[in-house]
N, C-alpha and C positions, 0 to 999 in steps of 0.2 A: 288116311288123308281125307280130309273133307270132299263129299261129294260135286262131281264138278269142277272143282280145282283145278286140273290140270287143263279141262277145257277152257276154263274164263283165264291160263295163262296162256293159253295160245290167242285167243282174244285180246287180250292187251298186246302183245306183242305183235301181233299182226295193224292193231292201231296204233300202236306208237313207231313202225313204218310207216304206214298210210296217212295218219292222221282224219281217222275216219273210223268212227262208229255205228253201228248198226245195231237196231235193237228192235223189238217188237210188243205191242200192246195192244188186245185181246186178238193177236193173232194176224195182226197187222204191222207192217214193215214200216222202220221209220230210219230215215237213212241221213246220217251229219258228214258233210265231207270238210274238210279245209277246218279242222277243229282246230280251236286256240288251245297252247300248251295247258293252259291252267284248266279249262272246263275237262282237257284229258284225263292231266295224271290227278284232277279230281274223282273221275270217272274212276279210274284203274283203280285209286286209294278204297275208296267205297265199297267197291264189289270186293276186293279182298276183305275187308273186315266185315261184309257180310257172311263172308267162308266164317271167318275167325269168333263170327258173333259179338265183337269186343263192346264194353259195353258203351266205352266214346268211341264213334266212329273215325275212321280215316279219312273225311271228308264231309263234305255238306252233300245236300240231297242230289240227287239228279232227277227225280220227278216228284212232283208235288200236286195232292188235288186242292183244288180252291172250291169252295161252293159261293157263288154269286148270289143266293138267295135262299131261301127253306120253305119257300112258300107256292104253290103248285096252284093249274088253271084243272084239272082234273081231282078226281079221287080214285086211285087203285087199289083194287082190294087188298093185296098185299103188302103194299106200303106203308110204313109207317107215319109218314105224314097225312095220312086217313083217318089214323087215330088218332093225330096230336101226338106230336117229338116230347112234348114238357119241357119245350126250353124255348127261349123267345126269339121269337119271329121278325123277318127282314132282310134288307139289302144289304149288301157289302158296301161300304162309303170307296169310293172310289181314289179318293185319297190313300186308303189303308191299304187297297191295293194297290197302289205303284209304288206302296214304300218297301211292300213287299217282296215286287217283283225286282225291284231295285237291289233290295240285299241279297235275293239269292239267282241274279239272271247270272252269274257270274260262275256256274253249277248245273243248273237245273237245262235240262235238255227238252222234257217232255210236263205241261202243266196239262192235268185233266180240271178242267172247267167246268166240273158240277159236283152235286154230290145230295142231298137232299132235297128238292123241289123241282121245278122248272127252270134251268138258269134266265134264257130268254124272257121270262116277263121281269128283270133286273133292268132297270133304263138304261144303264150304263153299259148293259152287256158287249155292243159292238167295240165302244171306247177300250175295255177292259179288253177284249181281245189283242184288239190294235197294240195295246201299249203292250205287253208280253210279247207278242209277235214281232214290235221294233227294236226287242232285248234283245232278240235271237232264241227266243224258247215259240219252241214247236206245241200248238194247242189242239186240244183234242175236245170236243164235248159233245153232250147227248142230248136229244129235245123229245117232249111227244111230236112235235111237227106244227099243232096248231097255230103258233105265231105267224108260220111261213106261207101261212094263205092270203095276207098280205106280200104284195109284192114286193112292196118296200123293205119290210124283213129279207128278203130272198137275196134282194141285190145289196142291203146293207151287211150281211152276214156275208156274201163275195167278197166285199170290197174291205171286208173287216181283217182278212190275212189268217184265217180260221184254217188247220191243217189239215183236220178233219170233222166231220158232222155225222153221227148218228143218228138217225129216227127210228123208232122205238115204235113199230108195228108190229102187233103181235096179233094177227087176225086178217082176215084179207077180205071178208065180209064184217056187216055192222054187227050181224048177230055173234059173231066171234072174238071180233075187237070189242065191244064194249062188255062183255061178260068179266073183261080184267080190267080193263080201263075207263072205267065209269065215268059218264057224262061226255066221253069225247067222242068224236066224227070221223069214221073212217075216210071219207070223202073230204073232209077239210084236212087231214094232213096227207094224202095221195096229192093234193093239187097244192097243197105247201112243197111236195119235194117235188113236182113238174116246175112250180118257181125258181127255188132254189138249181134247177139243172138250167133251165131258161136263160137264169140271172148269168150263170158260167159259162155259160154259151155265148152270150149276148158280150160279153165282156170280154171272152177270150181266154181266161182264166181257166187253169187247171185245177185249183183250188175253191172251195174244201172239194177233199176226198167224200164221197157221201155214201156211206154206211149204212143199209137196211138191215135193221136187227130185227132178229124174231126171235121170241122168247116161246121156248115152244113149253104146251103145257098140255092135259090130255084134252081138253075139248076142241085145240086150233090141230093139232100133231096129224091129222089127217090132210090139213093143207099146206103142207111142208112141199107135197110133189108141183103144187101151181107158183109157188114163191121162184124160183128161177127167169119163166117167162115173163111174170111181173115184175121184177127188175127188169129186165129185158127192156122192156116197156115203158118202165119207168126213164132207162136212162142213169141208173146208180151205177157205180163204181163198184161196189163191193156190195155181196147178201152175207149175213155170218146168222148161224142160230149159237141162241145162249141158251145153256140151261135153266132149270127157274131153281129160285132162292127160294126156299118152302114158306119160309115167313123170316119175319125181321128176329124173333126169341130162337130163329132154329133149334126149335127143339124137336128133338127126335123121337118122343116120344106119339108126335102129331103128326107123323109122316102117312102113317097107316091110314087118315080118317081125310086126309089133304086132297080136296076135290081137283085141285089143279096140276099133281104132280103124274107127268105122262105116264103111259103104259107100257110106253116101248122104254126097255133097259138103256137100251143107247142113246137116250133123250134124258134121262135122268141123272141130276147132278152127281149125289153120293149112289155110292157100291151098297148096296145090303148082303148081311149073312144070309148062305141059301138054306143052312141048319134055322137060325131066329130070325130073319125077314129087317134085323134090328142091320143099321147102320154101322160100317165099321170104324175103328177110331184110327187115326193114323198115330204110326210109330214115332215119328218124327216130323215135326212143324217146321214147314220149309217158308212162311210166310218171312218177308222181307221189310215189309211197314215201318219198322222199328228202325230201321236201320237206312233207308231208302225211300218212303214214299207217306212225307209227314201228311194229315189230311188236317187244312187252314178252315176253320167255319166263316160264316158271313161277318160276326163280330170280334173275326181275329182269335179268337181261343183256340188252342192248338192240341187235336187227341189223335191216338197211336194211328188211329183210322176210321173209313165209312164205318163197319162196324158198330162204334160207342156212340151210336144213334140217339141217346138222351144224353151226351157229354157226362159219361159218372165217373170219367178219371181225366181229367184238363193238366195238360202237358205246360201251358203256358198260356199266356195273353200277347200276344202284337199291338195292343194298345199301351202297352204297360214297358215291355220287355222288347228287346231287337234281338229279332230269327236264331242269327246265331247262337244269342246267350242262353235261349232256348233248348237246342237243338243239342248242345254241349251242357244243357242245368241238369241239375240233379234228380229230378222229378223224369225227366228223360232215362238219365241212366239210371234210376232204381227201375223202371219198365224191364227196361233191356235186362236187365240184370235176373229179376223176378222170371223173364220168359224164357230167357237161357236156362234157368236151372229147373223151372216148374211154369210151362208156361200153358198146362192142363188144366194148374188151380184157379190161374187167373179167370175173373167173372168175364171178363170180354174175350181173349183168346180160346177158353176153354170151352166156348158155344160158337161160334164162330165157325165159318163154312170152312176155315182150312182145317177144323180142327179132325176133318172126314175123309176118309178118301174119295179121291172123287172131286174134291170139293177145294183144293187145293195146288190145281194144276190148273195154268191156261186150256192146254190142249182139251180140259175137260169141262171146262166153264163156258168157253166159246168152242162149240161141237165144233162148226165148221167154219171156214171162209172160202169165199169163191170170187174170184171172177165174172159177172154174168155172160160177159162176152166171150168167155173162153173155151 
């Protein structure tokens, strides 16, 4: 029996009495009560023929990431937007978005709101929330924080119906934070997220959930022990550490020489051999993308996932084609097809962070979550 199985059957049947699903993403709880039948036994359809790997799914997506933009106020050294995507640059038309959120709010339970750039310098950005969050899709997305040092960002990102917000500290001094994060202010995005808490305050609002991420890496991993007190302080919701992505080619061959990847074992994404020091490959690719979490670019072009960072395999167009015909075309299902039976050979799956152990598990990508207050 497929792995799992018998647990995602007690999971549906415990929500098809309740009418409530519960789910989590990077480690964080996200809870749907009083679900409508259809967005359900979509839900139920989906995660079984993820077991089944079939190559048309049993449903339409339930989470979906969107990227608002590809174009960044910073430069990270890791990032592939530092080098240049090679592919063209821009906002999402906002139109394209509500066509989209149109055909699949009927499904999708969780949209992640970025994916290459900064979403926040996208004008529309608040709009585009809003209109997703009045479908009934639950939004999540990540910032470096600079926007939010205006205050007007703070309180329009409240009032925007935003479920949750990440900021993306990875250092708690300048000398730390800007070693990965080039050109940006430790000090303008600490008082972007005192706004942002202000604004929640001020308003009454529980919402967004606010997320301090730390990407821990070996020159910050010694200030891991001050980050508790500084939420504290701050006033966030939730601290989580990520592991770091060694680079966008993940190749493991460059791990050894990778000035950022920490010292401590348990801060570090992928497992290595303690015989060859080498990375080890996992037996079996539990990634789900294919089958669950399509990723939408700025210009609608649709690929397996974050991953295919210069688009080398396009799943479809949203300018051209409607989601569904997409999601159910052929160019879909020759993916699925190809990764079900070889999905090592593939150029994108077969480099790819799940393709490691380690590197393929929540519990291992986001080390921790915490409560500060608890």
């Amino acid at each position: 029996m497929t792995p799992g199985l018998t647990g995602k059957m007690r999971l549906a049947a415990s929500a098809l009495a309740t009418r409530t699903i519960e789910l989590d993403c990077d480690r964080l709880p996200f809870r749907y009560e009083k679900v409508g039948w259809r967005k359900l036994l979509n839900w139920i359809g989906l995660e079984a023929s993820i077991c089944a790997r079939s190559v048309r799914p049993w449903g339409l997506p339930t989470h979906i990431q969107v990227e608002p933009c590809n174009l960044c106020n910073l430069r990270c050294s890791l990032c592939p937007v530092t080098d240049g995507l090679g592919v063209p640059t821009g906002f999402m038309d906002f139109d394209l978005f509500k066509r989209l959120v149109d055909e699949v709010c009927g499904t999708v339970l969780l949209m992640l709101l970025w994916e290459w750039g900064e979403p926040f310098v996208n004008p529309r950005i608040y709009d585009m929330i809003a209109y997703a969050a009045s479908k009934g899709i639950k939004v999540i997305s990540s910032s470096n924080g600079h926007r939010f040092a205006d205050p007007e960002h703070a309180r329009s990102v409240v009032r925007s119906g935003l479920d949750t917000l990440i900021f993306a500290l990875d250092g708690i001094s300048q000398e730390t934070y800007e070693r990965y994060r080039q050109g940006g202010k430790l000090e303008t995005v600490l008082n972007g997220i005192r706004n942002v808490v202000a604004a929640k305050r001020a308003s009454g609002s529980a919402a967004p959930r606010i997320n301090l991420r730390f990407i821990v890496m070996k020159y910050n991993e010694h200030e891991i022990p001050l980050l508790p007190p500084l939420a504290r302080s701050l006033g966030v919701d939730v601290l989580t550490l990520k592991t770091l992505y060694p680079g966008h080619d993940c190749d493991p061959a460059k791990d050894a020489d990778n000035p950022f990847i920490p010292e401590n074992p348990d801060y570090q994404r992928f497992r290595y051999s303690p015989e060859t020091g080498v990375r080890i490959r996992v037996q079996e690719n539990l990634c789900k993308h294919l089958w669950n979490a399509p990723s939408v670019r700025w210009d609608g072009k649709l690929v397996s996932c974050g991953f295919d960072i210069h688009q080398s395999r396009v799943l479809g167009d949203l300018t051209t084609s409607a989601f569904r015909d997409i999601w159910y075309g052929k160019e879909y299902q020759d993916m699925r097809r190809e990764f079900r039976h070889r999905w090592d050979t593939l150029p994108i799956c077969g480099r790819c962070s799940y393709a490691w152990v380690g590197g393929n598990c929540a519990r291992e990508t986001v080390h921790e979550a915490v409560i500060p207050g608890a």
